[in-house]
Biotite code that builds the C-alpha atoms (Angstrom):
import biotite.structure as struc

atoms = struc.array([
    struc.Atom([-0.667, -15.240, 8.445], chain_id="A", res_id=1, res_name="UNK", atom_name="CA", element="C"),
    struc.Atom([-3.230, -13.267, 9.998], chain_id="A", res_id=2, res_name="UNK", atom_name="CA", element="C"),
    struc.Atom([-6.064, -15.777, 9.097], chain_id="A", res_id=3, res_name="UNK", atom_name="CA", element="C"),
    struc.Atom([-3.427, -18.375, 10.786], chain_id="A", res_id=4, res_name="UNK", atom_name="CA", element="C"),
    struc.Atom([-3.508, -17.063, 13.750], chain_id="A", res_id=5, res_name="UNK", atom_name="CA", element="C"),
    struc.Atom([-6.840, -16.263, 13.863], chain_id="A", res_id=6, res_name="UNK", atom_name="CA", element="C"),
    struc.Atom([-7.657, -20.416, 13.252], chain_id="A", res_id=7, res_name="UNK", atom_name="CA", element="C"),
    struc.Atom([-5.457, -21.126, 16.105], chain_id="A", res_id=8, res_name="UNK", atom_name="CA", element="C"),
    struc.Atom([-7.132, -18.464, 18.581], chain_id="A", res_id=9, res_name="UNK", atom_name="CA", element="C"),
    struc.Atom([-10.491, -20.164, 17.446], chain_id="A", res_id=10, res_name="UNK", atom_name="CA", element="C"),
    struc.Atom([-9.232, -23.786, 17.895], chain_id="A", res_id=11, res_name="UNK", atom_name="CA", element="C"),
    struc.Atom([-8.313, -22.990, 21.194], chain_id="A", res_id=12, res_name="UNK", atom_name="CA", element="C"),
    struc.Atom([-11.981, -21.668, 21.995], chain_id="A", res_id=13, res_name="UNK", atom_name="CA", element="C"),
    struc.Atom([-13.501, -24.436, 20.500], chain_id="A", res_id=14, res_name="UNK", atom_name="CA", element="C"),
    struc.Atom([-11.525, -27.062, 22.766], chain_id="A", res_id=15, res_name="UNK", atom_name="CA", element="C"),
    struc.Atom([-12.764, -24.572, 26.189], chain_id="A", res_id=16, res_name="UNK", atom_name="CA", element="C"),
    struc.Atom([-15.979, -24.812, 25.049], chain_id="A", res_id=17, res_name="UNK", atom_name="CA", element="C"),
    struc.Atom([-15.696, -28.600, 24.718], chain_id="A", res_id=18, res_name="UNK", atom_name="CA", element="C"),
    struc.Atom([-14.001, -29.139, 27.908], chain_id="A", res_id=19, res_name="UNK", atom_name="CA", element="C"),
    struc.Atom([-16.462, -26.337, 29.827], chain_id="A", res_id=20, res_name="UNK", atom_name="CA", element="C"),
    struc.Atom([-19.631, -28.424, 27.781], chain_id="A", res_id=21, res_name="UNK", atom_name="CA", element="C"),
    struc.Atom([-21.051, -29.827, 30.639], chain_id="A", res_id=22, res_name="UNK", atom_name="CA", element="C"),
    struc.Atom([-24.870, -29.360, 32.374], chain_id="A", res_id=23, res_name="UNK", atom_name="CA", element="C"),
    struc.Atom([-23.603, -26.930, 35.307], chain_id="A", res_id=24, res_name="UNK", atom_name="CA", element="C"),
    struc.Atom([-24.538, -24.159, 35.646], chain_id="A", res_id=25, res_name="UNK", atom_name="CA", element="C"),
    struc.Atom([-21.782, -22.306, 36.805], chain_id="A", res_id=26, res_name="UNK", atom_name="CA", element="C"),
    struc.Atom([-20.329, -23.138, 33.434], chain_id="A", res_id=27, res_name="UNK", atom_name="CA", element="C"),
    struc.Atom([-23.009, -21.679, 31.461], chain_id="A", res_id=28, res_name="UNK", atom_name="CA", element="C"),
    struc.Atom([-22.146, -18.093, 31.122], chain_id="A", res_id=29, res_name="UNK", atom_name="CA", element="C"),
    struc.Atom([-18.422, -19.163, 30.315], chain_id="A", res_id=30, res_name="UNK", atom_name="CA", element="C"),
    struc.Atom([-19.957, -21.183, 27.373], chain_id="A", res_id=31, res_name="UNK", atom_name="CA", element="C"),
    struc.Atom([-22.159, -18.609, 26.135], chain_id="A", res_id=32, res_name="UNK", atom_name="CA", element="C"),
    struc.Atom([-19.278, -15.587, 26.257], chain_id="A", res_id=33, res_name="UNK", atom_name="CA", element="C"),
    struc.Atom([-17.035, -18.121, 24.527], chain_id="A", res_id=34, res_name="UNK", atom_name="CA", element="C"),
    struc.Atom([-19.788, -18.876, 21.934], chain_id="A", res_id=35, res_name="UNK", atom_name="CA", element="C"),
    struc.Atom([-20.040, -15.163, 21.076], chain_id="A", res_id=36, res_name="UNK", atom_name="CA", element="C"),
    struc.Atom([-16.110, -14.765, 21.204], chain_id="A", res_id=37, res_name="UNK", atom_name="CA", element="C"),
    struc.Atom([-15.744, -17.599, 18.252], chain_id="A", res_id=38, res_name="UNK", atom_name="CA", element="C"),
    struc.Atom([-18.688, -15.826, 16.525], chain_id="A", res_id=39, res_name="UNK", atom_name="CA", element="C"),
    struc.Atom([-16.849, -13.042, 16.366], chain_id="A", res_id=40, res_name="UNK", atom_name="CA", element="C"),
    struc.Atom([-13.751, -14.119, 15.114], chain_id="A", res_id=41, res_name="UNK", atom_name="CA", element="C"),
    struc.Atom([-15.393, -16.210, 12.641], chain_id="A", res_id=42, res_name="UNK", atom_name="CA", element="C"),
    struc.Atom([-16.773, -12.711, 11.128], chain_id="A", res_id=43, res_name="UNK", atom_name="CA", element="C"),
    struc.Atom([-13.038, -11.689, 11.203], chain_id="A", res_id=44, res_name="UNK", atom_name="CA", element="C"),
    struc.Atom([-11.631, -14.128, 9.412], chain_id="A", res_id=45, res_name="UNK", atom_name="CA", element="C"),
    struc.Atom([-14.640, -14.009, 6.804], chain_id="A", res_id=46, res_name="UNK", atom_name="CA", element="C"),
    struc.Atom([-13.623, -10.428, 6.528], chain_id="A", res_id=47, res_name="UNK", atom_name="CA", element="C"),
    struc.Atom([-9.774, -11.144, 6.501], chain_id="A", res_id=48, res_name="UNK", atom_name="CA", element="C"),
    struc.Atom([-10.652, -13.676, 3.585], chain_id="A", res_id=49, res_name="UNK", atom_name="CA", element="C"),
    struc.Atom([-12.501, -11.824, 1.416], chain_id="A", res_id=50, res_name="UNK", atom_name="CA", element="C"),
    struc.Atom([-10.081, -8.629, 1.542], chain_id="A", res_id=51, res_name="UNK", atom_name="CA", element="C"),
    struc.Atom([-7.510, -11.307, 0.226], chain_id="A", res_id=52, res_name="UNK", atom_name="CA", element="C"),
    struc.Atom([-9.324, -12.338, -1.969], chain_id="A", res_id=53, res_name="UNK", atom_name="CA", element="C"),
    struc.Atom([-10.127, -8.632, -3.869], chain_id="A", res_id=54, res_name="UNK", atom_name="CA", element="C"),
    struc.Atom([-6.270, -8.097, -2.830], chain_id="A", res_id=55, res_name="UNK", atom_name="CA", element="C"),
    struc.Atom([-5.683, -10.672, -5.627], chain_id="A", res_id=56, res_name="UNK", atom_name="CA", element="C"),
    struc.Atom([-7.658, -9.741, -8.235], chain_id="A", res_id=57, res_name="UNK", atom_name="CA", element="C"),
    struc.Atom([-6.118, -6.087, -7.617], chain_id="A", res_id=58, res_name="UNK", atom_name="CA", element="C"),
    struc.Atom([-2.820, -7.557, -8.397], chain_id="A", res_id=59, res_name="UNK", atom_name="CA", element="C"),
    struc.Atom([-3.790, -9.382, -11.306], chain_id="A", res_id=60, res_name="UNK", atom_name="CA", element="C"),
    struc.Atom([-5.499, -6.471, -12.663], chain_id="A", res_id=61, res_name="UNK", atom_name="CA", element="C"),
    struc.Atom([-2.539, -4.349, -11.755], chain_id="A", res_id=62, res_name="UNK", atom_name="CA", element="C"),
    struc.Atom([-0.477, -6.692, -13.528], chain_id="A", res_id=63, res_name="UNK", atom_name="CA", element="C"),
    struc.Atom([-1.931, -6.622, -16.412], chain_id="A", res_id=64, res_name="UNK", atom_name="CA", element="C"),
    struc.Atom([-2.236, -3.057, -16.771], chain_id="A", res_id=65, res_name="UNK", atom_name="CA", element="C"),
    struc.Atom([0.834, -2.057, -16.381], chain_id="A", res_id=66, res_name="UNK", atom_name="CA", element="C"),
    struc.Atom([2.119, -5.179, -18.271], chain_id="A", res_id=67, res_name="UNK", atom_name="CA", element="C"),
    struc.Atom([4.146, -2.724, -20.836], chain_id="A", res_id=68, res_name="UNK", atom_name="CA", element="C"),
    struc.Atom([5.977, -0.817, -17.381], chain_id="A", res_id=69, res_name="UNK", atom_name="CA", element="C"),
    struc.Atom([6.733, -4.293, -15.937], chain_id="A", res_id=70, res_name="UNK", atom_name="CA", element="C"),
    struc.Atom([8.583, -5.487, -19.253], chain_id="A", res_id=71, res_name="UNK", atom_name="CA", element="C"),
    struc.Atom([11.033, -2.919, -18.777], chain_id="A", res_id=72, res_name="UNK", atom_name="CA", element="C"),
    struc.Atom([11.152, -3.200, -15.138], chain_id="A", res_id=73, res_name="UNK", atom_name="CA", element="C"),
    struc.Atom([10.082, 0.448, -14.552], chain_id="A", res_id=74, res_name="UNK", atom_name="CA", element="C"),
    struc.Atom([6.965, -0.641, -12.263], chain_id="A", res_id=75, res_name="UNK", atom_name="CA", element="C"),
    struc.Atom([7.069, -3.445, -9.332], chain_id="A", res_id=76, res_name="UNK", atom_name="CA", element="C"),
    struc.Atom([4.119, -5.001, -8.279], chain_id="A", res_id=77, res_name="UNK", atom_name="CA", element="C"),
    struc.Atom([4.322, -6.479, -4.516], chain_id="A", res_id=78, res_name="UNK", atom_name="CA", element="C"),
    struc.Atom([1.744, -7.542, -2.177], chain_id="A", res_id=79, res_name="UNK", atom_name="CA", element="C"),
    struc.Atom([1.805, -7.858, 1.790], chain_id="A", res_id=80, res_name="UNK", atom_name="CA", element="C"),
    struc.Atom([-1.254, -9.864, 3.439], chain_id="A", res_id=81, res_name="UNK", atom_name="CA", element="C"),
    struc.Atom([-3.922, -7.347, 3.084], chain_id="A", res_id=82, res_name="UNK", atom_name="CA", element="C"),
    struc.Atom([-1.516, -4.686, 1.425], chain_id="A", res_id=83, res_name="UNK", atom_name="CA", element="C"),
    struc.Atom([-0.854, -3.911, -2.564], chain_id="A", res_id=84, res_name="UNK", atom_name="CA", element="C"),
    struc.Atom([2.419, -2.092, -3.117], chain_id="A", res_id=85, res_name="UNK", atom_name="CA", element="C"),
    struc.Atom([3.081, -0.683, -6.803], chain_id="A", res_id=86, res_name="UNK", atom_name="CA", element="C"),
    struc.Atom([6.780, 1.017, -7.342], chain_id="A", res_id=87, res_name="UNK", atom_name="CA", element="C"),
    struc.Atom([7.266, 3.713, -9.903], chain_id="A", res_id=88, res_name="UNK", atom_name="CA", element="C"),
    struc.Atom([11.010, 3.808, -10.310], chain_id="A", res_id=89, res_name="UNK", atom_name="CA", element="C"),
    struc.Atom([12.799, 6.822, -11.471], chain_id="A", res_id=90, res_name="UNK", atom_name="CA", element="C"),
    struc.Atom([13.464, 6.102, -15.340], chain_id="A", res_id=91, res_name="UNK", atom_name="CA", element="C"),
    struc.Atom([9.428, 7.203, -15.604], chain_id="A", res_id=92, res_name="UNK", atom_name="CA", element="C"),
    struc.Atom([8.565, 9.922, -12.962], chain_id="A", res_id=93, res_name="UNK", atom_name="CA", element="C"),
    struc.Atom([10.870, 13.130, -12.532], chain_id="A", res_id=94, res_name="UNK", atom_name="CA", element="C"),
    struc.Atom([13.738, 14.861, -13.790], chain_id="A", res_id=95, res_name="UNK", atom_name="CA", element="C"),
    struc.Atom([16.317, 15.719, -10.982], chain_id="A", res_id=96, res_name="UNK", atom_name="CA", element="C"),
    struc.Atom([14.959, 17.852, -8.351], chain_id="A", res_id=97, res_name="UNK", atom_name="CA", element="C"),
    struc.Atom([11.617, 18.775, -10.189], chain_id="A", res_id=98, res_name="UNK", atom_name="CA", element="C"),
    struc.Atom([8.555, 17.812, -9.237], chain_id="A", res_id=99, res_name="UNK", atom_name="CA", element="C"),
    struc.Atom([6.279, 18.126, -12.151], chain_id="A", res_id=100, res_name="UNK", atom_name="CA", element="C"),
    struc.Atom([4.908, 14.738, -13.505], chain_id="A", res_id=101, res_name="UNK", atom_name="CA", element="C"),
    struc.Atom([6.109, 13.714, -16.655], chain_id="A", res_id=102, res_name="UNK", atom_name="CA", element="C"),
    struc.Atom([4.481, 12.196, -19.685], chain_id="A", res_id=103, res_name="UNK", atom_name="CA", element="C"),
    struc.Atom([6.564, 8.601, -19.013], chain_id="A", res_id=104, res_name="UNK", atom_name="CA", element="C"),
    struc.Atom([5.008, 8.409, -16.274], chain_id="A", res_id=105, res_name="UNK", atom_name="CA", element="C"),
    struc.Atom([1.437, 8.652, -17.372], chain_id="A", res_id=106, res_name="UNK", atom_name="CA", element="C"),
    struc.Atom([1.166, 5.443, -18.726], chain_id="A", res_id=107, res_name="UNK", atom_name="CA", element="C"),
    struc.Atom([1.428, 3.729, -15.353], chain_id="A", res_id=108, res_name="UNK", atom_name="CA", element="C"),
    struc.Atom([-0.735, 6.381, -13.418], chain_id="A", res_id=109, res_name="UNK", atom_name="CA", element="C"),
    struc.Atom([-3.272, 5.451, -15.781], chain_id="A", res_id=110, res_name="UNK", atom_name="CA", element="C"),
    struc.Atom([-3.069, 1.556, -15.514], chain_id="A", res_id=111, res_name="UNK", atom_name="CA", element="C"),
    struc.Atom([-2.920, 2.144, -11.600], chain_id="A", res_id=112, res_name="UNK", atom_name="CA", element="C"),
    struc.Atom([-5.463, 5.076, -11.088], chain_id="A", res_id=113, res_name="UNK", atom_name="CA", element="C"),
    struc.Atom([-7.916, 2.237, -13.867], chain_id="A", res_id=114, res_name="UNK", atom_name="CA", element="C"),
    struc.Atom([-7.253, -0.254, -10.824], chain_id="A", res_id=115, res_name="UNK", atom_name="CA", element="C"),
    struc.Atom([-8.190, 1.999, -8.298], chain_id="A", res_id=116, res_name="UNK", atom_name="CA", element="C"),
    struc.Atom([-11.975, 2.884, -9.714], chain_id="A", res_id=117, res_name="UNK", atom_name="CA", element="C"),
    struc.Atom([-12.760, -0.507, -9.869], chain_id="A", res_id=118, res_name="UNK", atom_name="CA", element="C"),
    struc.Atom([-12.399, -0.966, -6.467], chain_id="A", res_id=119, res_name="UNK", atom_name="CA", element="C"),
    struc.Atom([-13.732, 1.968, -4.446], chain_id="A", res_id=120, res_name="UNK", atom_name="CA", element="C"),
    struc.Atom([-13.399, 0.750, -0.265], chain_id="A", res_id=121, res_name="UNK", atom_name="CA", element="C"),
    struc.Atom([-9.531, 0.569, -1.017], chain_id="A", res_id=122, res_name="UNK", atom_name="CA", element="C"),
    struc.Atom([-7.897, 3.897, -0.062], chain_id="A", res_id=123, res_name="UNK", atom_name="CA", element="C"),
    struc.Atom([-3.869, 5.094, -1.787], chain_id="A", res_id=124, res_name="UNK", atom_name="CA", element="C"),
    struc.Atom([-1.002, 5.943, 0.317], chain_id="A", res_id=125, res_name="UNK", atom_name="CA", element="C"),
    struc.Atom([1.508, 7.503, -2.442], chain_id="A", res_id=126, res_name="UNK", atom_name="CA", element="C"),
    struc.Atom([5.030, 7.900, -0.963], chain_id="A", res_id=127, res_name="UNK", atom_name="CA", element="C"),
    struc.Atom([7.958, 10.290, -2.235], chain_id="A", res_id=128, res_name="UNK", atom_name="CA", element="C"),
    struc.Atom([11.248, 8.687, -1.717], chain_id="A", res_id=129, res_name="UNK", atom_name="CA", element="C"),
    struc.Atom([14.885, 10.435, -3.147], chain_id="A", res_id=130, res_name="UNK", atom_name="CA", element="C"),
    struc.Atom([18.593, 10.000, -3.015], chain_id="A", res_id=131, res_name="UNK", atom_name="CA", element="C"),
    struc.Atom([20.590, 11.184, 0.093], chain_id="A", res_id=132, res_name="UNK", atom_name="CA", element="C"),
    struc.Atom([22.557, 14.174, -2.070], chain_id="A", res_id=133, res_name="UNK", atom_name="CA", element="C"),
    struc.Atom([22.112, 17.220, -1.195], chain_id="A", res_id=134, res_name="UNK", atom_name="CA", element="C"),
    struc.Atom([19.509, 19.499, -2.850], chain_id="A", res_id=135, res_name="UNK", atom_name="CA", element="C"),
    struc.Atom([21.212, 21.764, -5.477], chain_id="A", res_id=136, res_name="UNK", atom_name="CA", element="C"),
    struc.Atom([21.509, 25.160, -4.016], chain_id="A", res_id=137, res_name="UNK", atom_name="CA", element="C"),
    struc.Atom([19.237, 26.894, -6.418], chain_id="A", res_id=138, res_name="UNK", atom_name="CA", element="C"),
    struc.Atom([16.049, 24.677, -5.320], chain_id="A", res_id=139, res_name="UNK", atom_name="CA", element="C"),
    struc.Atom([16.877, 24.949, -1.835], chain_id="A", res_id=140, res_name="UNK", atom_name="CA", element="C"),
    struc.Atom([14.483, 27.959, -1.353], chain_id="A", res_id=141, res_name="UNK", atom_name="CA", element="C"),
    struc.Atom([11.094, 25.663, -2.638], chain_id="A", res_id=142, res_name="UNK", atom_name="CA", element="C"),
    struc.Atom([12.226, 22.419, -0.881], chain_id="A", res_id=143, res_name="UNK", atom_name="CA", element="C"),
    struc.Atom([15.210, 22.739, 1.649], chain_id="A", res_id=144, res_name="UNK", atom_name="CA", element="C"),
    struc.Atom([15.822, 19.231, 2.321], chain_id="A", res_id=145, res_name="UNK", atom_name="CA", element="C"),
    struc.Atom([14.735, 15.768, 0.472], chain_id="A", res_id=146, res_name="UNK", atom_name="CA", element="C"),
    struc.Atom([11.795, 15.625, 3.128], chain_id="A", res_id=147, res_name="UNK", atom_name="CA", element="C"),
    struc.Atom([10.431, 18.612, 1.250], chain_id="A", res_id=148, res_name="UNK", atom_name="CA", element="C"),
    struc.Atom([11.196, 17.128, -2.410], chain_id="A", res_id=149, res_name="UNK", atom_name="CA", element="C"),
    struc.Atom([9.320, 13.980, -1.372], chain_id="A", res_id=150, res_name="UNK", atom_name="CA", element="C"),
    struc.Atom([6.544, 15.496, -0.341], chain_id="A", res_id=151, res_name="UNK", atom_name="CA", element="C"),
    struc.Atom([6.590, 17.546, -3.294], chain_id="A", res_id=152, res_name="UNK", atom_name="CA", element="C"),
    struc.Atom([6.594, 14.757, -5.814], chain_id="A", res_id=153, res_name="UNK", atom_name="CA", element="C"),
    struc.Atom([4.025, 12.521, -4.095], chain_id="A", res_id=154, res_name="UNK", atom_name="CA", element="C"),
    struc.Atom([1.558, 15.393, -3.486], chain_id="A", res_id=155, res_name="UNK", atom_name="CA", element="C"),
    struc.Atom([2.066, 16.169, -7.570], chain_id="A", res_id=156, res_name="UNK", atom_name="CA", element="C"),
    struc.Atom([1.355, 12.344, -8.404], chain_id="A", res_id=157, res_name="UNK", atom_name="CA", element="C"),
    struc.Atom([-1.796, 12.500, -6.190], chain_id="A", res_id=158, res_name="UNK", atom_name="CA", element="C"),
    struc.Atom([-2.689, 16.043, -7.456], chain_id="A", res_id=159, res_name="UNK", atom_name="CA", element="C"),
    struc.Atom([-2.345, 14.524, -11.488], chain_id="A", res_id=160, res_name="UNK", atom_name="CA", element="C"),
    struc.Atom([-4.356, 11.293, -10.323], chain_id="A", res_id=161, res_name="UNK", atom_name="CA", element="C"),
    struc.Atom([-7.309, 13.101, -8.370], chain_id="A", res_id=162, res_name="UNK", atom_name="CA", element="C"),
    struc.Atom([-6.999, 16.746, -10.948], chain_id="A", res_id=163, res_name="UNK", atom_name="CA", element="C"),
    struc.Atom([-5.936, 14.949, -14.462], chain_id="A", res_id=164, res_name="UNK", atom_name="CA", element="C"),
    struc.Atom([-7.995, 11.318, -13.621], chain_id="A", res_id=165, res_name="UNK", atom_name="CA", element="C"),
    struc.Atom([-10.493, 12.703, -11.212], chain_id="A", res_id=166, res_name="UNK", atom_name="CA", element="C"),
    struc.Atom([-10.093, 10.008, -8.640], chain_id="A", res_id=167, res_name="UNK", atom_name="CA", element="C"),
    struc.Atom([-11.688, 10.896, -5.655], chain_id="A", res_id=168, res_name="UNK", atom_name="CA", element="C"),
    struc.Atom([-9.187, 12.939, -3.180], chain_id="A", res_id=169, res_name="UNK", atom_name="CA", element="C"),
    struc.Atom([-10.889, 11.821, -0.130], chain_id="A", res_id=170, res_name="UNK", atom_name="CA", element="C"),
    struc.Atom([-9.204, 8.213, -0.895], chain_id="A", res_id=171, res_name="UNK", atom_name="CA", element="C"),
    struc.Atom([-5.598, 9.721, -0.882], chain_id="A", res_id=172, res_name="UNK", atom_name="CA", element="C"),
    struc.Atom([-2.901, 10.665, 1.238], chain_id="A", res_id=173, res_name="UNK", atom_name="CA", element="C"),
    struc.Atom([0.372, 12.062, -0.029], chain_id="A", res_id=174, res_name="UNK", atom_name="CA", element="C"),
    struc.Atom([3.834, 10.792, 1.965], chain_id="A", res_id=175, res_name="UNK", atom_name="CA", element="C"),
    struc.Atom([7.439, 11.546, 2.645], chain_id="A", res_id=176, res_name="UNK", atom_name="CA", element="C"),
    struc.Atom([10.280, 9.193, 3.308], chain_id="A", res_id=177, res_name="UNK", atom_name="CA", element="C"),
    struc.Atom([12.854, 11.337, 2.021], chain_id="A", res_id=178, res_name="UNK", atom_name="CA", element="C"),
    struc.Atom([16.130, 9.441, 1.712], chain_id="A", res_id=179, res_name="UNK", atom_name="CA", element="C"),
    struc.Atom([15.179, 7.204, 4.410], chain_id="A", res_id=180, res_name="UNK", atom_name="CA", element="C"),
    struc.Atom([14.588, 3.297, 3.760], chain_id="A", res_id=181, res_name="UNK", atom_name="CA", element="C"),
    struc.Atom([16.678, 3.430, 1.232], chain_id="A", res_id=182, res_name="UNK", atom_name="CA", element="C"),
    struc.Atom([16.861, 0.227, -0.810], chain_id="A", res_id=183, res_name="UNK", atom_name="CA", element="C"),
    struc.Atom([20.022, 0.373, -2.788], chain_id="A", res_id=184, res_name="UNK", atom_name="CA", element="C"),
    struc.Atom([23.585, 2.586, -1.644], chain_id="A", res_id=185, res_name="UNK", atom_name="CA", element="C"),
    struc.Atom([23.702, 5.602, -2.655], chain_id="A", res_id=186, res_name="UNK", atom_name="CA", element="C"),
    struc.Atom([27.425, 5.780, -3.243], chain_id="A", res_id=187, res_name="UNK", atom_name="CA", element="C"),
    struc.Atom([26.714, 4.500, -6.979], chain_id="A", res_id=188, res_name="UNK", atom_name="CA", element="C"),
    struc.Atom([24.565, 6.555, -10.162], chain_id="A", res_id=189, res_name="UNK", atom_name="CA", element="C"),
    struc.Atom([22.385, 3.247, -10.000], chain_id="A", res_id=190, res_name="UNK", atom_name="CA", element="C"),
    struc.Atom([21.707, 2.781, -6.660], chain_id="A", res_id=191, res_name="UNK", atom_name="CA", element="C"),
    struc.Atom([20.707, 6.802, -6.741], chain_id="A", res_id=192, res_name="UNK", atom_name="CA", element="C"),
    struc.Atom([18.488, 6.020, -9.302], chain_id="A", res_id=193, res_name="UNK", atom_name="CA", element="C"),
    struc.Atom([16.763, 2.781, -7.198], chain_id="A", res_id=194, res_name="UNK", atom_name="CA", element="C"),
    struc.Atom([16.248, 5.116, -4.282], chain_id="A", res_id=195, res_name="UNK", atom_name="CA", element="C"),
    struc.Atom([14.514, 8.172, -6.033], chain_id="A", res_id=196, res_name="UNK", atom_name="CA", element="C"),
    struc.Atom([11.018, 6.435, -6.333], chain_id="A", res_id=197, res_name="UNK", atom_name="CA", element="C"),
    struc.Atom([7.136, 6.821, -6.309], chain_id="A", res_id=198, res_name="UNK", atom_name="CA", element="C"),
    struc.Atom([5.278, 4.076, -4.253], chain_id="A", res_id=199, res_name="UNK", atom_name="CA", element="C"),
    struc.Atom([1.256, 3.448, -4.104], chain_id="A", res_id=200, res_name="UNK", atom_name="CA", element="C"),
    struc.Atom([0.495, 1.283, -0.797], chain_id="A", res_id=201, res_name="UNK", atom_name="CA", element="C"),
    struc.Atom([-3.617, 0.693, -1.675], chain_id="A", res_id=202, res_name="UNK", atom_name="CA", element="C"),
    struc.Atom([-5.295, -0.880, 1.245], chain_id="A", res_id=203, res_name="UNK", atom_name="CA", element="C"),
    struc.Atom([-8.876, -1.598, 2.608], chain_id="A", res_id=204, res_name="UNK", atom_name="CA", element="C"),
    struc.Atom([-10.415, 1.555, 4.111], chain_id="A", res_id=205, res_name="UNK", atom_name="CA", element="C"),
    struc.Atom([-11.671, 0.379, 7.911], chain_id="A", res_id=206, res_name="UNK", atom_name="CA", element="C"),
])
């Protein structure tokens, strides 16, 4: 989509350059700012290209890593233009309200955090999301609200991957949705158990 509209946007520049193309002179700085405009978003989509490009081999090495998670439907895979989105559901990463990472879960961390050495200029979002009950009363002084237990858990998955793995920390960033975006009700067990997940968003570092 992005290289779309990039195409179009050069088109059009193309076709006033055409139409400006004549021998005055008055038309001759036009031509060469245009010139330097369609340079520059030729760059661009070069750019926009080749981070698709290593966007697809990430998922294909993604997918086979974590082919094992996917056959039980514990990990998604999704991508989003220049965007890779892996979902940890909640059969693999914590028991209710805890926040330590468990040993299910280090199977996919591993197939993920493999991913992420080999390709270095892509930076991790990891994102804590829960259920909208009510913390039990006896965590509430560690993490008084889901904000709190989301933050928890993602900072402990990025903690394991940069401690445990010894990916670089300076590539991560540890996020909270709480029990907001929610993706299933939360008026059924399953539903609860679709909500309370661990998402990686990897992207290309500017």
């Amino acid at each position: 989509m992005l290289n779309f509209r990039k195409m179009a946007m050069l088109g059009m520049l193309v076709a006033l350059v055409v139409v400006a193309g004549c021998s005055c002179k008055e038309y001759e700085e036009q031509i060469m700012q245009l010139d330097a405009q369609i340079e520059e978003l030729q760059k661009e989509i070069a750019n926009d290209e080749a981070v698709i490009a290593e966007r697809n081999q990430i998922v294909e090495e993604l997918t086979g890593n974590l082919e094992d998670c996917k056959a039980d439907n514990a990990v998604l895979i999704e991508e989003n233009e220049e965007v890779v989105m892996i979902t940890v559901s909640d059969q693999l990463s914590f028991v209710s309200s805890g926040i330590i990472v468990l040993d299910t879960m280090v199977p996919a961390l591993e197939g993920i955090a493999s991913t992420i050495r080999n390709h270095p200029t892509w930076d991790v979002y990891v994102e804590g999301y829960t259920d909208n009950r009510k913390i039990k009363e006896e965590y509430q002084e560690y993490w008084p609200s889901n904000w709190e237990l989301g933050a928890f858990r993602a900072a402990a998955v990025v903690r394991y991957m940069t401690g445990q793995m010894g990916l670089d920390p300076e590539r991560f960033a540890a996020v909270s949705f709480g029990p907001f975006r929610a993706i299933a009700y939360n008026d059924t067990d399953e539903g609860r158990r679709e909500n309370r997940r661990v998402r990686f968003v990897l992207y290309k570092a500017e």
